[in-house]
C-alpha positions in Angstrom: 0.0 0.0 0.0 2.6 2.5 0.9 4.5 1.6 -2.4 2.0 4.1 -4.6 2.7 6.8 -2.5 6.6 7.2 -2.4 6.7 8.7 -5.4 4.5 11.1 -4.8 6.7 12.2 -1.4 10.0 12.5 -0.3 9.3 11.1 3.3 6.6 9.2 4.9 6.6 9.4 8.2 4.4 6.7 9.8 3.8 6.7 13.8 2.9 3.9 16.1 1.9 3.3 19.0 5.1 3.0 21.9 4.3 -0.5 22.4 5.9 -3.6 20.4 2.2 -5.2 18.2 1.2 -6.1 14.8 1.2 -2.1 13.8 5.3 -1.6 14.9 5.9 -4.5 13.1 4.1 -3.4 9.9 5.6 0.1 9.9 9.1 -1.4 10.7 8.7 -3.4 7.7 7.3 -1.3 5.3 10.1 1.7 6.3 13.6 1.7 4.7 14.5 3.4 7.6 13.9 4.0 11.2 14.1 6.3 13.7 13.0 4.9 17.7 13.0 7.4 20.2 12.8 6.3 23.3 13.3 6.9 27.1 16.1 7.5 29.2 16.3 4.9 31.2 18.4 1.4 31.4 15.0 -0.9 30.6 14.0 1.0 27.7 17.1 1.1 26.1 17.8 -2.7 26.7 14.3 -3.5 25.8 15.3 -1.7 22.2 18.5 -3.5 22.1 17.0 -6.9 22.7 13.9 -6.7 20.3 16.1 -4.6 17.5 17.7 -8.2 16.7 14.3 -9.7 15.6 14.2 -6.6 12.7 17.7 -6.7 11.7 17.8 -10.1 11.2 14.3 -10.3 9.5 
């Protein structure tokens, strides 16, 4: 779907909810690239680190 509308634009910017589900993974794998913003804190950065495997390797 998102394939007819990148020529049309130079970015696409498509936001999800903060929560790993069916729409991350859609956006994740419809994006050529990706930017994850994210807390502060130890648990949010190691949760990114550990889940961040199961994209690059897809």
């Amino acid at each position: 779907m998102i394939e007819q509308f990148k020529s049309q634009f130079e970015y696409i910017i498509i936001d999800v909810p903060p929560t790993l589900s069916i729409f991350t993974n859609n956006a994740i794998l419809a994006s050529d690239y990706v930017s994850l913003v994210l807390q502060t804190q130890k648990q949010a950065y190691t949760s990114v680190l550990k889940n961040s495997t199961v994209y690059v390797s897809a």
